[in-house]
C-alpha positions in Angstrom: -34.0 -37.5 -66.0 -35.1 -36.5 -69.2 -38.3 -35.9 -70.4 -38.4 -38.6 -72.8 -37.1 -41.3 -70.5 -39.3 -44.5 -70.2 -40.8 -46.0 -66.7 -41.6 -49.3 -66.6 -44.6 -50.7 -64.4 -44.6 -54.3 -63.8 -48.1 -55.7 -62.7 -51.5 -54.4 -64.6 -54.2 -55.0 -62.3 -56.1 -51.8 -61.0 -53.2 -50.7 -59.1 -50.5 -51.1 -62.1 -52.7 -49.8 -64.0 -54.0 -46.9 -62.7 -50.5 -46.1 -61.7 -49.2 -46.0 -65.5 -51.9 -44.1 -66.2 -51.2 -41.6 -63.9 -47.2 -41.6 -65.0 -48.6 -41.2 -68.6 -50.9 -38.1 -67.6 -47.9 -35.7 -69.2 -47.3 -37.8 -72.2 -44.6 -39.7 -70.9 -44.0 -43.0 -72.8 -44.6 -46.0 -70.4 -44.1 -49.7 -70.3 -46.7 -51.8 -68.6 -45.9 -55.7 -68.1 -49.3 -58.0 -68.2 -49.3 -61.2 -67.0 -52.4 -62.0 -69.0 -52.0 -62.3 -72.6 -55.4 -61.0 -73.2 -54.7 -57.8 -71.0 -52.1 -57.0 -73.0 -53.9 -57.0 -76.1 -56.7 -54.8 -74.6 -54.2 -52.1 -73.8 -52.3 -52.0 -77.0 -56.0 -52.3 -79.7 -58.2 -50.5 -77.5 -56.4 -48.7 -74.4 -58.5 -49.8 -72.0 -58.1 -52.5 -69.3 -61.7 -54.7 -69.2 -60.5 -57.4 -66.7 -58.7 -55.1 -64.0 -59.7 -51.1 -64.5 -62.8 -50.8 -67.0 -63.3 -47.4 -65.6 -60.5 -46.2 -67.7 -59.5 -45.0 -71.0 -55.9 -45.0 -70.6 -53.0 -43.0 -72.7 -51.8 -43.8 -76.1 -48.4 -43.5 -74.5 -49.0 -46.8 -72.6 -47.3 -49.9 -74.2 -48.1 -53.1 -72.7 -46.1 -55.9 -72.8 -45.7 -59.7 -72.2 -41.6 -59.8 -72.1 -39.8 -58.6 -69.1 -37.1 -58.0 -71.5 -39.0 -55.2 -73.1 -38.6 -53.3 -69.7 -34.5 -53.8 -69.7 -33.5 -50.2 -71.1 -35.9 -48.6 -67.7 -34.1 -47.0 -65.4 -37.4 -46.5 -62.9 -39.5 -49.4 -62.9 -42.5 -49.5 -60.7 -43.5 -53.0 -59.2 -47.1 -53.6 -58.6 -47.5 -57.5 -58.8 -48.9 -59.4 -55.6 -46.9 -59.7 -53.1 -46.6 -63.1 -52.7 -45.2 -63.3 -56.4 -43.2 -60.4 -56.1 -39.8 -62.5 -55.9 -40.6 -64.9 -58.7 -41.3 -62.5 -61.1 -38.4 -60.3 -60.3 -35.8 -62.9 -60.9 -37.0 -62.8 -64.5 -35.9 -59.3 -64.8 -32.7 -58.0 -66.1 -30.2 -57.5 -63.6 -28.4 -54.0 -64.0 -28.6 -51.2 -61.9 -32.1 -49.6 -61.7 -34.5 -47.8 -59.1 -36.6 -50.4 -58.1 -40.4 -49.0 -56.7 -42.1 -51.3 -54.3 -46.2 -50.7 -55.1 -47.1 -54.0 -53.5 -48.6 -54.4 -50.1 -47.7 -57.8 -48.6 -45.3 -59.9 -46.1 -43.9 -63.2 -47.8 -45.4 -66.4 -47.0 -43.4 -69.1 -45.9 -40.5 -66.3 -45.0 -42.1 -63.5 -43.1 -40.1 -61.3 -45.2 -41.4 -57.5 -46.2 -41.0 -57.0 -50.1 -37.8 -54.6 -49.8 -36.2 -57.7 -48.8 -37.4 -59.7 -51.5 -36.6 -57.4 -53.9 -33.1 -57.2 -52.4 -32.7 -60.7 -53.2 -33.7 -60.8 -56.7 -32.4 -57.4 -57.9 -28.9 -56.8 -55.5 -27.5 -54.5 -57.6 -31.1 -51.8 -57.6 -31.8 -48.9 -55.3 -35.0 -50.1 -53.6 -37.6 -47.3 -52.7 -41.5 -47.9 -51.5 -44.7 -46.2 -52.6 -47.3 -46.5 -50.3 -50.7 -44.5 -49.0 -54.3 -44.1 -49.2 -55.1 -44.7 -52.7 -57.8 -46.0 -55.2 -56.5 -46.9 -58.1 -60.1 -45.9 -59.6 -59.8 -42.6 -58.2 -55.6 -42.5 -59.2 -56.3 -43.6 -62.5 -59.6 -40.3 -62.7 -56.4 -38.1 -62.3 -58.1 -37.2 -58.4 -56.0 -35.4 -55.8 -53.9 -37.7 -54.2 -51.0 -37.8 -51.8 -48.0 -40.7 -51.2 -45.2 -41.6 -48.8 -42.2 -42.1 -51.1 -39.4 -44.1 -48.9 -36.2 -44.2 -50.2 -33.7 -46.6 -49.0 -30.8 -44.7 -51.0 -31.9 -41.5 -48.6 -32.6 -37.9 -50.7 -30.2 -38.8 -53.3 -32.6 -41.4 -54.9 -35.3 -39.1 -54.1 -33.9 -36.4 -56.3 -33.9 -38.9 -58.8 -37.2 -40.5 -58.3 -39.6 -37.4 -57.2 -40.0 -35.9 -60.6 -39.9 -38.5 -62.2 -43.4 -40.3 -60.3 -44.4 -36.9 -59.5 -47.6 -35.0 -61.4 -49.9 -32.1 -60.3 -52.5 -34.5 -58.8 -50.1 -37.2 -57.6 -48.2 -36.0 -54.9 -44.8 -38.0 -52.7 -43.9 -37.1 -49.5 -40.3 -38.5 -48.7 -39.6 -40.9 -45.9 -36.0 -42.8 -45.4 -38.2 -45.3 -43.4 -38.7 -48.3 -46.0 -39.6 -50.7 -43.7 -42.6 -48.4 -41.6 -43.7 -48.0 -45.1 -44.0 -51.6 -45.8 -45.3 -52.3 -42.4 -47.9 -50.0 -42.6 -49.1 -50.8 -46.1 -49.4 -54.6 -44.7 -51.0 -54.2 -41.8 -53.9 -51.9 -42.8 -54.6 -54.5 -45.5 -55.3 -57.5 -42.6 -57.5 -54.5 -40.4 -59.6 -53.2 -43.7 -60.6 -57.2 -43.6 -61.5 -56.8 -40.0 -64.0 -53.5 -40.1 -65.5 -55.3 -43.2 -66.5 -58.3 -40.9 -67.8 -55.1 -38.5 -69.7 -53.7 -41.6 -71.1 -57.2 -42.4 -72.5 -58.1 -39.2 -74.0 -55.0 -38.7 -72.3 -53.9 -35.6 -72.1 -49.7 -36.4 -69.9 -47.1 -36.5 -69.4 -46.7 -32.8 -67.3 -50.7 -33.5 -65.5 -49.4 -36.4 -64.2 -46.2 -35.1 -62.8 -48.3 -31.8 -61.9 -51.2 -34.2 -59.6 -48.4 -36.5 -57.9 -46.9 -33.2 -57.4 -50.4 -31.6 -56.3 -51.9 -35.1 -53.5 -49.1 -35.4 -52.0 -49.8 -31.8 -51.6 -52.6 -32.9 -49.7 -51.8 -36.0 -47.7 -49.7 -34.2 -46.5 -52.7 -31.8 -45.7 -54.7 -34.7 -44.0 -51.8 -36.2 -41.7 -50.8 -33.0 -40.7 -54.2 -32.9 -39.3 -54.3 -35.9 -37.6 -51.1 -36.2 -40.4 -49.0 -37.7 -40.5 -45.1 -36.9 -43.7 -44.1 -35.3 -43.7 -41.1 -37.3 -43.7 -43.3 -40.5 -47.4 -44.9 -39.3 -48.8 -42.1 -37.8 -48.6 -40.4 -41.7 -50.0 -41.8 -45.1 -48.6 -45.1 -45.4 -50.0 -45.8 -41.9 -53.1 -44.0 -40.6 -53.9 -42.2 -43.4 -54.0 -45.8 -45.5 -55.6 -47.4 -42.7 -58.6 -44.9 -42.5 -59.4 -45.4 -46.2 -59.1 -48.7 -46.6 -61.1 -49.6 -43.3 -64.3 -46.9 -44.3 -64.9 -48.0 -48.4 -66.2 -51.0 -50.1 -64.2 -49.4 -52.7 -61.2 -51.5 -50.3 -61.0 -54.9 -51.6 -59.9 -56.1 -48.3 -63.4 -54.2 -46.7 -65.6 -55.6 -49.2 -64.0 -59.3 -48.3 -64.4 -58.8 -44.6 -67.7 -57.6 -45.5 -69.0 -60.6 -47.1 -67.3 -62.8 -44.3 -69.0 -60.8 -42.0 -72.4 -61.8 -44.0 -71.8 -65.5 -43.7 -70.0 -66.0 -47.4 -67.2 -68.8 -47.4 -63.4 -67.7 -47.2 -62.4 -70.2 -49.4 -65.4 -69.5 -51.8 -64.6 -65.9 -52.1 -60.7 -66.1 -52.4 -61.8 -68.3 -55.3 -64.1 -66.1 -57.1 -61.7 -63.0 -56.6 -60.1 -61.7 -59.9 -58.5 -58.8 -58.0 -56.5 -60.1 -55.0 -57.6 -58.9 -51.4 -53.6 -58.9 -50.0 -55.0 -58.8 -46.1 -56.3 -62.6 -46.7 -52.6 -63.8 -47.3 -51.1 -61.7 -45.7 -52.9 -62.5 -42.4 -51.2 -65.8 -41.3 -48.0 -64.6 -42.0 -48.5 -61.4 -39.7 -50.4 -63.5 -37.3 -47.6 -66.1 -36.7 -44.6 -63.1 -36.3 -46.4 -61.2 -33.6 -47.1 -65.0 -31.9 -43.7 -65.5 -32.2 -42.2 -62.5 -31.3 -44.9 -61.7 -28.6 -46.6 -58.9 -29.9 -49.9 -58.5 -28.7 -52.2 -58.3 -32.1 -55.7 -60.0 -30.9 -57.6 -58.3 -34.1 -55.2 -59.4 -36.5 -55.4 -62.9 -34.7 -59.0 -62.5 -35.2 -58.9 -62.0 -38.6 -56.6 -64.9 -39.5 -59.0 -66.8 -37.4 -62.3 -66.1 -39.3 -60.0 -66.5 -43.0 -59.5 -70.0 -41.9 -63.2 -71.1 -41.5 -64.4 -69.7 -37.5 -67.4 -68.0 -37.6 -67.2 -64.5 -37.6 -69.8 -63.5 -34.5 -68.0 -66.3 -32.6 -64.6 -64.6 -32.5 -65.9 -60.6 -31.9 -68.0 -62.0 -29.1 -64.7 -63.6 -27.7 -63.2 -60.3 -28.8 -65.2 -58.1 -26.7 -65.0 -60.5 -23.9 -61.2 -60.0 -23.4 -60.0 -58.8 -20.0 -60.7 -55.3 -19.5 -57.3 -53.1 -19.6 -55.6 -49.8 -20.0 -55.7 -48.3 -23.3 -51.9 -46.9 -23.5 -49.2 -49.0 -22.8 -47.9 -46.4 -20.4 -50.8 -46.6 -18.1 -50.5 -50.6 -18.4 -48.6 -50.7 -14.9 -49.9 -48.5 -13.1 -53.1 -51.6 -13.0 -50.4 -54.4 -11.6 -48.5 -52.3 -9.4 
């Protein structure tokens, strides 16, 4: 790669944003595809981002754009819309050969699909990879310290190609070959951030949160055997590590909506109000109805999807905490029915 090639960035909310900003940090030219006409605008006259990342005064090198086609000569392009419109706006991409970077945190409604596979489906002939950790895009976008799991579906030879190219001295990847723990892990933390909110929200301390984060990632890691994730892949940055941010900050939009859920506000009221979009609420049902289906034992994220579609939120942690008492590792499971 050369130093003057161009990365595209499809998506300019916080995350989209933030993430140009930090590919721009060396003076590297990059491409940003708005949805918004007025966003647009904003970056291009003023280089700032009022609706999605005010914090920011963002690099001259940042072009934002309306016209997928304006991204067609990109080689890398990062994809950072929500997941549930991941697909649709894909298929309005150009169609050659490109490294396509998952930034979008999400199972598909209506599918169950994760977004490599969606991606797969609009773009057959790109090399899918997936960005994921514990990030902020406030804190991304500051130039702070922060550390990634890169996973590559074309294995190190699209990580040669993709490392110093997303790489910068604050911005660190770490490779993985496991695309779909990545996904998986990115997901499920969104639906559990929603779940210590409601904890933060009704008050119940730090003793519940702590037990909510460990219980919470067993379960991710049940959903995540069961469909071929490595348990390596969760127990590092795109699992735990996302999972413990996202379930301790208000800076977590997921958090702050459990938060308020947990304080009595209306789901439907404050998915309407939300500018930014709090993935965990959609993502919930979906990952609610997969374990069901497949059998995996996930009672918070059942709980969560419970309290998103209008049951109050003590009612379900009381019936929570009144579960059948039970060993706490699988392996120890049958040695209480033997």
């Amino acid at each position: 790669m050369t130093a003057h090639q161009t990365i595209g960035v499809i998506g300019a909310g916080a995350w989209g944003t933030a993430l140009a900003q930090m590919l721009a940090s060396d003076g590297r030219e990059v491409i940003l595809w708005a949805y918004e006409p007025e966003v647009v605008a904003a970056i291009n006259a003023e280089h700032r981002n009022p609706l999605y990342l005010p914090s920011a005064t963002l690099a001259p090198t940042i072009c934002a754009t309306g016209d997928l086609a304006d991204l067609a000569a990109t080689n890398i392009v990062l994809v950072v819309t929500p997941a549930q419109v991941l697909g649709k706006v894909l298929a309005g991409l150009s169609r050659q050969p490109r490294d396509l970077v998952l930034c979008s945190k999400g199972i598909e409604a209506g599918t169950g699909r994760l977004m490599n596979d969606v991606a797969r489906e609009a773009c057959p002939d790109s090399a899918i990879a997936v960005l994921s950790g514990p990030t902020f895009a406030h804190e991304v976008a500051a130039g702070l310290p922060t550390a990634v799991t890169l996973a590559c579906s074309g294995g190190a030879a699209q990580w040669e190609r993709l490392a110093p190219a997303i790489a910068r001295p604050a911005f660190r990847p770490y490779y993985s070959d496991d695309v779909c723990g990545a996904e998986i892990g990115g997901a499920v933390k969104n639906v559990l951030a929603i779940a210590c909110g409601v904890v933060d929200g009704l008050a119940l301390g730090q003793n519940a949160r702590a037990a909510l984060i460990a219980r919470g990632y067993a379960e991710m890691l049940r959903f995540g055997e069961a469909l071929g994730a490595q348990t390596e892949t969760l127990a590092g940055l795109c699992g735990l590590g996302d999972l413990v941010l996202t379930c301790s900050s208000t800076s977590s939009r997921n958090f702050s909506l459990g938060k308020a859920l947990g304080e009595g506000a209306s789901a439907a009221e404050l998915m309407a109000d939300r500018r930014t979009v709090a993935e965990g609420a959609h993502t919930a049902p979906v990952l609610a109805d997969l374990a069901e289906r497949r059998g995996i034992p996930m009672p918070i994220v059942a709980a969560v999807n419970a309290i998103l579609g209008g049951a109050g939120a003590g009612k379900v942690v009381a019936e929570l905490l009144s579960r059948p008492l039970r060993a706490e590792l699988e392996s120890d499971a049958k040695d209480l029915t033997a």
